[in-house]
C-alpha positions in Angstrom: 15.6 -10.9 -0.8 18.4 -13.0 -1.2 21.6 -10.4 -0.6 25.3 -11.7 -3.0 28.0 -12.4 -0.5 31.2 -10.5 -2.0 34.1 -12.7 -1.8 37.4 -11.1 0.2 39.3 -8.1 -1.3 42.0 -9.7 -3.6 45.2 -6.8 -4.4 46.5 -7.9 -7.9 49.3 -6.5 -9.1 49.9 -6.3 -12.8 53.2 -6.8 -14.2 53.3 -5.6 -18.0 55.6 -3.1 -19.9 53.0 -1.9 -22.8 50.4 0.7 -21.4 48.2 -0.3 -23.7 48.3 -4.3 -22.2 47.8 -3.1 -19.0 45.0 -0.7 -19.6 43.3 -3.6 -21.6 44.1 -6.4 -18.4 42.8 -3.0 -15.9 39.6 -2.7 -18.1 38.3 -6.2 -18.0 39.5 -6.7 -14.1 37.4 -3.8 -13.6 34.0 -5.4 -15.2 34.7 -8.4 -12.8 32.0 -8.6 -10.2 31.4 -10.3 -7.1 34.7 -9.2 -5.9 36.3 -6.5 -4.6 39.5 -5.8 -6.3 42.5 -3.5 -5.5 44.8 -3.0 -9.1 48.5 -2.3 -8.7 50.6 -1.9 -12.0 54.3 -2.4 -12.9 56.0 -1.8 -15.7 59.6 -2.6 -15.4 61.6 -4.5 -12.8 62.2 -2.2 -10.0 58.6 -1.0 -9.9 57.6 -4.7 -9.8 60.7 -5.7 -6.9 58.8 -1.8 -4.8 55.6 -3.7 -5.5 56.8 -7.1 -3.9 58.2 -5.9 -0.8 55.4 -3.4 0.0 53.8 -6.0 1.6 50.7 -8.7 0.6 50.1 -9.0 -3.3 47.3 -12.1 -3.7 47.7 -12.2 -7.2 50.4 -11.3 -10.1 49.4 -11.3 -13.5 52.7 -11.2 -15.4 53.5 -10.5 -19.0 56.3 -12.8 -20.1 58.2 -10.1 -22.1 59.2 -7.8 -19.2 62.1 -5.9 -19.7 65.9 -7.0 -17.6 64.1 -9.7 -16.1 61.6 -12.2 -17.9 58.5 -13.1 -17.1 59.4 -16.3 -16.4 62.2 -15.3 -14.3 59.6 -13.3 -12.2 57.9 -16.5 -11.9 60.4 -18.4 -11.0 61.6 -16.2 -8.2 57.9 -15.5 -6.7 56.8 -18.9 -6.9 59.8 -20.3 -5.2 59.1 -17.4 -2.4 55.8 -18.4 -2.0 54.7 -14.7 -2.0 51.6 -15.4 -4.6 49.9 -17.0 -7.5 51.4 -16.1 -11.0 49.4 -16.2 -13.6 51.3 -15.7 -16.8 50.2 -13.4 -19.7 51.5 -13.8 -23.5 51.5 -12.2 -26.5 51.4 -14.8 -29.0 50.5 -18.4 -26.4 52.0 -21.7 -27.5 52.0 -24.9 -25.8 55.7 -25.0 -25.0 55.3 -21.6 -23.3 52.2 -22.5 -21.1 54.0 -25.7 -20.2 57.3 -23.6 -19.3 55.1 -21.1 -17.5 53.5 -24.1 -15.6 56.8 -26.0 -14.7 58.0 -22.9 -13.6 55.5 -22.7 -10.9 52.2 -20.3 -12.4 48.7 -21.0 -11.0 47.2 -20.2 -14.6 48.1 -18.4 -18.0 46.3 -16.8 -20.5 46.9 -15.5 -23.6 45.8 -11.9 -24.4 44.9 -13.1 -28.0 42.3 -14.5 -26.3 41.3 -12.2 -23.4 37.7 -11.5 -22.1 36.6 -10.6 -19.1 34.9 -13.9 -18.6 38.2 -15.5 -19.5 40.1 -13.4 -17.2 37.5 -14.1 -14.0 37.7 -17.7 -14.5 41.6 -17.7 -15.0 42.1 -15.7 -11.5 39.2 -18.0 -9.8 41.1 -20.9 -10.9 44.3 -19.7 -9.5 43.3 -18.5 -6.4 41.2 -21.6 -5.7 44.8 -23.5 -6.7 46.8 -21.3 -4.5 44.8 -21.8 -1.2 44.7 -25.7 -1.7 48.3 -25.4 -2.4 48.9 -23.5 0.7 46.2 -25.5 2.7 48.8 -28.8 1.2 51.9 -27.4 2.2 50.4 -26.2 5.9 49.0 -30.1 6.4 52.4 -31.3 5.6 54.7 -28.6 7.6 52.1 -29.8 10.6 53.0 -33.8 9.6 56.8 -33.2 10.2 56.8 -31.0 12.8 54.7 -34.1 14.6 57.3 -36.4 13.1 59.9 -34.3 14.9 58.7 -32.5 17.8 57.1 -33.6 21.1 53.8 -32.2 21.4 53.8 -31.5 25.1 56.8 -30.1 25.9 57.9 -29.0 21.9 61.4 -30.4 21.8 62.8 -32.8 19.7 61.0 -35.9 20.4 62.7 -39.1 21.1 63.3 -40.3 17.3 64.3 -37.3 16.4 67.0 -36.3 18.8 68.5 -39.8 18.7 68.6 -38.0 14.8 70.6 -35.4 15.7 72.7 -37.2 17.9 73.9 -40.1 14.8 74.4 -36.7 12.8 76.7 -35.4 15.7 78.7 -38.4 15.8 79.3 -38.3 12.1 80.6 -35.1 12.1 82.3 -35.9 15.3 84.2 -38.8 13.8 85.2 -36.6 10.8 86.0 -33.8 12.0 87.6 -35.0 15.3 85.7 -33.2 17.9 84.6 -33.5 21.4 80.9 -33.6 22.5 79.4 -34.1 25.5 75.2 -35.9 26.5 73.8 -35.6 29.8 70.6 -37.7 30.6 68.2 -35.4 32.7 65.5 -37.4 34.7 62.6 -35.9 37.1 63.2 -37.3 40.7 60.2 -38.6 41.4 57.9 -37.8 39.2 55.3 -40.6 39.7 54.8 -38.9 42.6 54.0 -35.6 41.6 51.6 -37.3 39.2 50.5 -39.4 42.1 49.9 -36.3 44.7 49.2 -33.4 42.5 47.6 -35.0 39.1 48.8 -36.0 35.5 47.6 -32.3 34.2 50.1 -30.8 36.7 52.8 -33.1 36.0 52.2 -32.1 32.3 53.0 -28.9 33.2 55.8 -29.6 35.1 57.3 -31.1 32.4 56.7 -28.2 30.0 58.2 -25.9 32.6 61.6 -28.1 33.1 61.7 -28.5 29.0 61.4 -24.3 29.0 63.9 -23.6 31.5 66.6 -26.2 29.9 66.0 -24.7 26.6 66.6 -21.2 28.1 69.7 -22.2 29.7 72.2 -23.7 26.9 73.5 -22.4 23.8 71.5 -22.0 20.5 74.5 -24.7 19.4 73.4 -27.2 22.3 70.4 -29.7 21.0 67.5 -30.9 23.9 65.3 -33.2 23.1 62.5 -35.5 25.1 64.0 -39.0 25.8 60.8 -39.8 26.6 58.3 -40.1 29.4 60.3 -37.7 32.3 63.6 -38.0 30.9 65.4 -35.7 28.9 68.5 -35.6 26.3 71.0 -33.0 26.3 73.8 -32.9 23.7 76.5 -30.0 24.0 78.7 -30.0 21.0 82.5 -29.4 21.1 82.3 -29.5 24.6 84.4 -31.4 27.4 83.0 -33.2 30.3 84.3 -30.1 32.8 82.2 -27.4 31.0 79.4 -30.0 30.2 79.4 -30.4 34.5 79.2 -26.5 34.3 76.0 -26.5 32.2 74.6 -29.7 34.2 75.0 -28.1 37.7 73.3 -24.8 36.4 70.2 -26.9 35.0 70.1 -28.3 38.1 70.5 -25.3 40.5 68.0 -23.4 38.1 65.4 -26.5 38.1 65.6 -26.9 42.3 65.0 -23.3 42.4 61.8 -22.8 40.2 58.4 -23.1 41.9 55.9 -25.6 40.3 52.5 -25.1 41.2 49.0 -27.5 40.7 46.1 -26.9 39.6 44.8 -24.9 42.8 48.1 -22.8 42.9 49.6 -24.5 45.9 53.1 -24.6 45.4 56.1 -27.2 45.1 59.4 -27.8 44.1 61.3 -31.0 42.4 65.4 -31.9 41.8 66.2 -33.4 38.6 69.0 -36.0 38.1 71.8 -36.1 35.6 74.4 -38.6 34.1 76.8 -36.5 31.8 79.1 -38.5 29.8 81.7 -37.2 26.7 81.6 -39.1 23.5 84.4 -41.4 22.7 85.7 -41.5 19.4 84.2 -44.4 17.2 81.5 -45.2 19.9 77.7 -45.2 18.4 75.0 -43.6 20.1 73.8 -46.9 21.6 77.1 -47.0 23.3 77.1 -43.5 24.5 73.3 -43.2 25.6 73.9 -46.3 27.4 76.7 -45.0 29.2 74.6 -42.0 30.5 71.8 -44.0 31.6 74.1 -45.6 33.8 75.9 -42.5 35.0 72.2 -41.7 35.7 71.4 -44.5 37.8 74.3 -44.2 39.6 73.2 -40.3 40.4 69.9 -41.8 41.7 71.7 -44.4 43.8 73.5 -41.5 45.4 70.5 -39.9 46.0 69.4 -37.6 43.5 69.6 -34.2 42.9 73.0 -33.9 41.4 75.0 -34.6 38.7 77.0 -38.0 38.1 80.0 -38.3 35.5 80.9 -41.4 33.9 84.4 -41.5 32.2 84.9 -43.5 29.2 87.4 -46.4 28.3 89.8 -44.0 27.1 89.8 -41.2 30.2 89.8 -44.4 32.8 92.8 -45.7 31.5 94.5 -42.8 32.2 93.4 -42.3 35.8 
């Protein structure tokens, strides 16, 4: 014998001023089979608000002549929460309120002229069935941009988008006349740790190094993956002296952490830094530039510290 599968438990709350509505909405919900259904009922607006923020309502059926706040005010204010499907319930439907109702945001209305319990089961179907692909849609695309954004690895702004943040910085920079400073963080010798201990380890290594930056600047302060082992730090309305102060500590904290591979034996690496402070109408070409070579020069010196590069400005005054 071939047993019905019961869909989920569905709570559905309904919204509806006139006992006599919601005792005719509760009777036919109740003849509905194949699911299991928990009925919550409102009749003015602070029940419905207690109803809200109670916790997970999957479906509202609201009547659109509620009392201090419309219907369609309701709808308006859950659908743009996202906290459930709306299905709107009128007295008398016309065409200009189902296409309100639908503009507005509801995953189905009905009008009670016309209610029946098949009506009423196909109606909620409909709009459950529209809510999940809805919030199957909007899932996809928050997962599109936050690959469009974020490194996948390490989960910092990727390369695109922290050279993003950066134009943004300058803009406001320029307007605003503030001071900023970028250091360019680099791995010493990272083909090496891939080379001795495997690319899986030096995957984790530069997770670990992307963590313990992150931890160790402000929530103002923006880090991003330059790519490949380098990284981008931008400190906003901040000098070169107190940028040094938050390169050093990167670096001291970086040296001190142990790394281990795959079998647990353990290592340590250095990172290198070129720290450089924005000068006023210079792009982020310029200034980027300007820390990769303040970078090079910290490799030339042999790595493991932090090298400054003064701009136009500060070297004419030295």
């Amino acid at each position: 014998m071939i047993q019905e599968t019961k869909q989920p438990l569905i709570k559905i709350l309904i919204c509806d001023d006139d006992p006599a509505d919601r005792k005719m909405v509760r009777t036919y919900l109740k003849q509905i089979t194949g699911r299991e259904i928990v009925l919550l009922e409102a009749g003015h607006t602070e029940e419905i608000q207690n109803a809200l923020d109670k916790g997970r309502i999957d479906l509202v059926l609201m009547d659109n002549q509620m009392p201090g706040k419309s219907g369609m005010e309701w709808l308006a204010e859950i659908a743009k929460k996202q906290l459930a499907p709306v299905v709107m319930l009128t007295g008398s439907g016309t065409e200009e309120i189902a296409a309100q109702a639908f503009q507005e945001g509801a995953a189905g209305y009905l009008p009670k002229s016309s209610l029946s319990e098949e009506k009423l089961r196909g109606t909620i179907d409909a709009a459950l069935d529209k809510w999940t692909r809805l919030q199957q849609a909007m899932a996809d695309k928050e997962k599109l941009e936050r690959l469009a954004t974020f490194d996948s690895l390490t989960g910092l702004y990727n390369r695109r988008a922290i050279l993003g943040k950066l134009r943004e910085l300058i803009n406001r920079a320029n307007r605003y006349k503030e001071d900023f400073s970028l250091i360019m963080l680099d791995i010493d010798h990272f083909k090496m740790v891939n080379d001795r201990y495997g690319h899986l380890t030096g995957d984790e290594v530069l997770e670990k190094v992307a963590a313990l930056t992150s931890r160790n600047i402000r929530d103002t302060d923006i880090v991003g993956r330059y790519g490949g082992e380098e990284f981008i730090l931008i400190l906003p309305q901040t000098n070169l002296s107190s940028a040094w102060v938050v390169a050093e500590r990167i670096r001291t904290i970086i040296g001190k952490a142990e790394m281990k591979d795959s079998v647990g034996n353990v290592f340590a690496i250095t990172v290198s830094q070129g720290l450089c402070g924005w000068e006023r109408g210079e792009d982020a070409y310029s200034l980027i530039s300007r820390a990769d070579e303040a970078l090079y020069k910290a490799k030339q010196k042999g790595r493991n510290r932090v090298q400054i590069l003064l701009g136009p400005s500060l070297r004419d005054k030295i």
